[in-house]
C-alpha positions in Angstrom: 132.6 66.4 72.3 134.9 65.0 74.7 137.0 67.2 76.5 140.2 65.4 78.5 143.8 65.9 78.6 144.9 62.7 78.7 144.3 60.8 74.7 143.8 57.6 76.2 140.5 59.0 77.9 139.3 60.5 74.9 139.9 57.3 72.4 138.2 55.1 75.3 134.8 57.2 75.6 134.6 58.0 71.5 135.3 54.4 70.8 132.7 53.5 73.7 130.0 55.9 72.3 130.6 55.3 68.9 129.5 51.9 69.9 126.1 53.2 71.0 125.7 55.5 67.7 126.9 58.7 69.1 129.3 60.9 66.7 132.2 61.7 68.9 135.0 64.9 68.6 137.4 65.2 71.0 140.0 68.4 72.8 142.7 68.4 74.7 141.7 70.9 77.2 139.0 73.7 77.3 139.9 76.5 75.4 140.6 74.0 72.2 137.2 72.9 73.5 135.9 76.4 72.9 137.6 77.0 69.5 135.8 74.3 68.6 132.3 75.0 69.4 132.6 77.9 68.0 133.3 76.5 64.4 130.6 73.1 65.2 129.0 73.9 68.7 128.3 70.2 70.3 124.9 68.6 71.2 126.8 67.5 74.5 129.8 67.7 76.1 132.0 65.7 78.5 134.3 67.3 80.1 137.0 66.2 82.7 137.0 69.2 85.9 140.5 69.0 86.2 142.8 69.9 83.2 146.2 72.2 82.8 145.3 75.6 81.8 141.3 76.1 82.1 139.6 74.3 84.3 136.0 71.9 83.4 134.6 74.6 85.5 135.7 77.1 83.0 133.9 75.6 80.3 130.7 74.7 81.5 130.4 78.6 82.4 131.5 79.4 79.0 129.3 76.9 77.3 126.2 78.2 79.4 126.5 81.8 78.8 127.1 81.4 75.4 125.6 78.1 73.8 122.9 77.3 76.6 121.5 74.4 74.7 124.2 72.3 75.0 124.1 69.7 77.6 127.6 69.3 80.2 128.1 66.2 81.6 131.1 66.5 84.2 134.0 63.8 84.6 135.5 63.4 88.4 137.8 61.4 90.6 136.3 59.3 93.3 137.7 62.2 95.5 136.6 64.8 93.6 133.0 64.0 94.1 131.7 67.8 95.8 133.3 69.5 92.7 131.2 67.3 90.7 128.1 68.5 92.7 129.4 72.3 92.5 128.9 72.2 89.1 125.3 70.5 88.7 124.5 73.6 90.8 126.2 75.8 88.5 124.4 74.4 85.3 125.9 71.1 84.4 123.5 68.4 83.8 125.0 65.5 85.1 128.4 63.9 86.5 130.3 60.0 86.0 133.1 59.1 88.4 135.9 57.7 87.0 136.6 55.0 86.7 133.9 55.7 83.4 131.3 53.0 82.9 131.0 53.1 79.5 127.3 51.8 79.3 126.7 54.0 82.5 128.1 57.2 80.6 125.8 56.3 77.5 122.6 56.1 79.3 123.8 59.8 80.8 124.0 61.0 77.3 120.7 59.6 76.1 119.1 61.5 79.0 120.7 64.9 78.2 119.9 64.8 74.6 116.3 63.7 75.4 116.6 67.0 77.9 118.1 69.1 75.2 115.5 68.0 72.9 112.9 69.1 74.9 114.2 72.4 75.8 114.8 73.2 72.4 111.4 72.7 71.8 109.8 73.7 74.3 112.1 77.3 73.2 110.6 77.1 69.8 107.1 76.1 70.6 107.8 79.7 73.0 108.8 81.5 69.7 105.9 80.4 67.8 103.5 81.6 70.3 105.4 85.4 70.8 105.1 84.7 67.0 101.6 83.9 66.9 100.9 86.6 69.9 102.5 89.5 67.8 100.5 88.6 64.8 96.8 88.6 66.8 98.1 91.8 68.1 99.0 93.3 65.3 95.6 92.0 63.6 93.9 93.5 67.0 95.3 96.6 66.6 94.4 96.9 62.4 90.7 96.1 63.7 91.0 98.5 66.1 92.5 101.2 64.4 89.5 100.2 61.5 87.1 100.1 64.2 88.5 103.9 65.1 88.2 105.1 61.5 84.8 103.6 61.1 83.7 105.6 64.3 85.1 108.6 63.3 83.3 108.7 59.7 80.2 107.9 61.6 80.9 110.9 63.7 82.1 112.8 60.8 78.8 112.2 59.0 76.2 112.9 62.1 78.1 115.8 62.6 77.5 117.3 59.2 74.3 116.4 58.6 73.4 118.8 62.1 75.8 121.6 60.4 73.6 121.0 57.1 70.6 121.3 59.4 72.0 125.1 60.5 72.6 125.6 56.9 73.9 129.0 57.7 76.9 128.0 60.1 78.8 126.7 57.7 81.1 123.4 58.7 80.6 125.3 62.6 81.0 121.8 64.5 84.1 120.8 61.9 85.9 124.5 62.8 85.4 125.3 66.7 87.1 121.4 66.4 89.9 122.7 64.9 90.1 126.1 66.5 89.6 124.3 69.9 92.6 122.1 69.2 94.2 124.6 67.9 94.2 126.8 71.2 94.9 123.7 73.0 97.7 123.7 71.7 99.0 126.6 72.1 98.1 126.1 76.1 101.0 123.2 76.3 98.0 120.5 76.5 99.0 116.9 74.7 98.0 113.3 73.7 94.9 111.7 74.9 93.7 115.4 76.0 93.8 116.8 72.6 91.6 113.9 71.0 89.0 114.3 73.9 88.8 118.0 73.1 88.8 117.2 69.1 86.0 115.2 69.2 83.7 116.8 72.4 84.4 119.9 70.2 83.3 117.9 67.1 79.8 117.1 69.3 79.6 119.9 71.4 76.0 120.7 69.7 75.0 117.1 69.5 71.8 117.8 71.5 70.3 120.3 69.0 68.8 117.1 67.4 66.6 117.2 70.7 65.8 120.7 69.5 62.7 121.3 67.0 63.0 123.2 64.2 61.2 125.8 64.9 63.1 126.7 67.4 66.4 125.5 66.5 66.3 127.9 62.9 63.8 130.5 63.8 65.8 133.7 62.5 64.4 136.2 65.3 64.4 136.0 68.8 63.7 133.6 70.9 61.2 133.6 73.9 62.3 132.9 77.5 60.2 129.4 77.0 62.4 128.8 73.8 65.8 129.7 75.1 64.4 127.0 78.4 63.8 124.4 75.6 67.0 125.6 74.0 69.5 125.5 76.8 68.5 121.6 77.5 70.4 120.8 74.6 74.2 120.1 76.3 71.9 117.9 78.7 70.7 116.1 75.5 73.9 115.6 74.0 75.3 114.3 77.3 72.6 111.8 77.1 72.8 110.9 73.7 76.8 110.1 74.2 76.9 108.6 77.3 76.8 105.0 77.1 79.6 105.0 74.3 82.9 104.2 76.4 85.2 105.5 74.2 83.2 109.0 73.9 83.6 109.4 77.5 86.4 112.2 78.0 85.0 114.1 75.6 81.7 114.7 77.1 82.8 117.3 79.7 82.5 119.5 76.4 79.6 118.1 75.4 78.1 119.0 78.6 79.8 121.8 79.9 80.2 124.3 76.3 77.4 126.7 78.1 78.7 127.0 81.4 80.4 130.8 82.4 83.5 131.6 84.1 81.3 134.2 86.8 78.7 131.4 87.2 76.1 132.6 84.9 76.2 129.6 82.6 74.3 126.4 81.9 73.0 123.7 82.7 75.2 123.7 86.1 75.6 127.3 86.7 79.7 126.1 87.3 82.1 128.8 88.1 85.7 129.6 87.9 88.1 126.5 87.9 84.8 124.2 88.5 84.1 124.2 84.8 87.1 121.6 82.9 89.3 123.4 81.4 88.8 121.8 78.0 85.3 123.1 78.5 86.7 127.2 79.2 88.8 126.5 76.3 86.0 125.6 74.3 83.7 127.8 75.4 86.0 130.7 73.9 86.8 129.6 70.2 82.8 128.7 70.2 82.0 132.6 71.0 84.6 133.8 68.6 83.2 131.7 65.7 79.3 132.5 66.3 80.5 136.1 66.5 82.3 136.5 63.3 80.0 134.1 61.2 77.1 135.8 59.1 73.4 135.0 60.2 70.1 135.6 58.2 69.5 138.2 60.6 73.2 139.8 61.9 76.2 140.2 59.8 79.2 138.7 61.6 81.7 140.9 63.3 85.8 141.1 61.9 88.4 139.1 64.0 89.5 141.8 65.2 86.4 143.3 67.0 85.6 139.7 67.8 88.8 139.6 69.7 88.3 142.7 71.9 84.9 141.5 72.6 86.3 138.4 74.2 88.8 140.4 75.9 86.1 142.9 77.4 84.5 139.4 78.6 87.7 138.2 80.1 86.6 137.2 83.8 82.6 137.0 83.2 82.2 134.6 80.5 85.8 133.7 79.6 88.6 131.9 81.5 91.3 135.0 82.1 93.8 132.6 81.5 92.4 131.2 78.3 91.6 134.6 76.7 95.2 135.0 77.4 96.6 132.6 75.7 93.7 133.4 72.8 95.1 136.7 72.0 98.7 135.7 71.9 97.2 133.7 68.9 98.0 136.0 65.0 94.8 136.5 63.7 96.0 134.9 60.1 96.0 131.7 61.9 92.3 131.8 63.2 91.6 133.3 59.4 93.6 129.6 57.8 90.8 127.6 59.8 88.3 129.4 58.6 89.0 129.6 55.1 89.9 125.8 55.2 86.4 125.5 56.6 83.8 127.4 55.2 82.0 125.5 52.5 82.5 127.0 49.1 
């Protein structure tokens, strides 16, 4: 497009170019210039700088805010030569001093197409790779995601085979899980931290496969060289999970279930704030399960005398501030896990 107020300027340069195979449209001055583009936006544009009304400097900020791709070449007066320079610095991609060599104006053209071309795709080749990018992430995250859910069967399924080995629990690994989260809940914790204590709930008693049988399902007591055997297993289950990266959060549970607000615990013998929280949390909703779940040799106690019992224990096993928060809990939603649990 060529952009001049005087006609005999515009004839001249679209004959000229026509001459060198260019398609030519002309406009008086730049806001017919703009009307224009916006109907049949231009390759390129030559534009005279000074012109009644609008200025060249006008356009060529009009033109690179809103069609970028076009290319500007600027005409100017012998005298006029800094404007000319003023606007290469300002976005236009070349200038001709009039008087306009026609030939000398053609080769300018040629150049700012062949720039234009390459911008253009150099912008698509750019499109095509955030293209390609979002689709290998989006295929990276699927994988992932069925990466996660093949993990978490896995987990799922060593998880209830070591229930099925305590027979009698009944889904206990699958509950204090849900009962943990549960109370986690209720405490104001979120996100990431509610998965880690999902799934070191889920494997808090992953170390009883350490544990032999005889020991592990013997229905009476157990003597002080059995409960030492016994009390190895959080150590166990550390060990087992360790050197899986994404199990790492959640092995503070794993490691920490036995350990006593008074200090009394094991394996570390931690006290007070020392033991994580998602441990203390833990540590309660396991106690309240094992205490109202029927054994071969106890009956289990109701909710309601299991929650008095924690209370009593409030500051010597149990986190104050968790037992706290555990009794604000209705019973009839501890009662929904467990119903939604128990085989059968």
């Amino acid at each position: 497009m060529v952009v001049d107020d005087e006609p005999t300027v515009r004839d001249i340069i679209a004959r000229g170019l026509a001459l060198h195979g260019y398609s030519c449209h002309a406009a008086p001055d730049s806001l017919a210039a703009v009307a224009r583009m916006e109907t049949a936006a231009a390759a390129v544009i030559i534009s005279d700088i000074n012109m009644p009304g609008r200025s060249g400097f006008w356009l060529l900020h009009q033109v690179k805010q809103r069609w970028p791709e076009t290319g500007i070449i600027m005409l100017t007066a012998i005298d006029e030569t800094q404007s000319a320079v003023n606007c290469l610095t300002q976005g236009a991609d070349d200038y001709i001093v009039k008087p306009i060599n026609l030939k000398e104006l053609a080769v300018a053209v040629g150049k700012v197409l062949e720039k234009r071309r390459l911008v253009i795709e150099n912008s698509e080749y750019q499109r095509t790779l955030e293209l390609l990018v979002e689709e290998r992430t989006n295929d990276l995250r699927k994988t992932l995601q069925q990466l996660k859910h093949s993990y978490d069967m896995t987990l799922q399924a060593l998880v209830a085979s070591l229930d099925a080995r305590e027979h009698e629990t009944g889904n206990h690994s699958q509950r204090v899980s849900m009962y943990a989260l549960m109370l986690a809940k209720k405490m104001g914790l979120k996100g990431k931290r509610l998965e880690c204590i999902a799934k070191g709930a889920l494997l808090h008693d992953i170390g009883k496969l350490g544990i032999p049988d005889s020991i592990l399902l013997k229905p009476g007591d157990l003597t002080e060289q059995e409960w030492e055997l016994m009390r190895t297993h959080p150590v166990i289950g550390y060990n087992i999970l360790k050197e899986i990266d994404f199990l790492q959060p959640a092995l503070e549970i794993v490691l920490r279930h036995h350990e006593q607000y008074d200090g009394s615990g094991y394996p570390g013998g931690l006290k007070a704030e020392h033991i994580p929280l998602s441990a203390r949390i833990f540590f309660v909703v396991d106690a309240f399960d094992t205490i109202t779940i029927d054994r071969p040799y106890r009956r289990g106690i109701s909710f309601e005398e299991a929650a008095q019992e924690i209370r009593r224990c409030a500051g010597t096993q149990f986190d104050p501030r968790v037992v706290e928060e555990f009794m604000r809990v209705p019973l009839e939603e501890w009662l929904k896990v467990r119903t939604f649990t128990l085989p059968g």
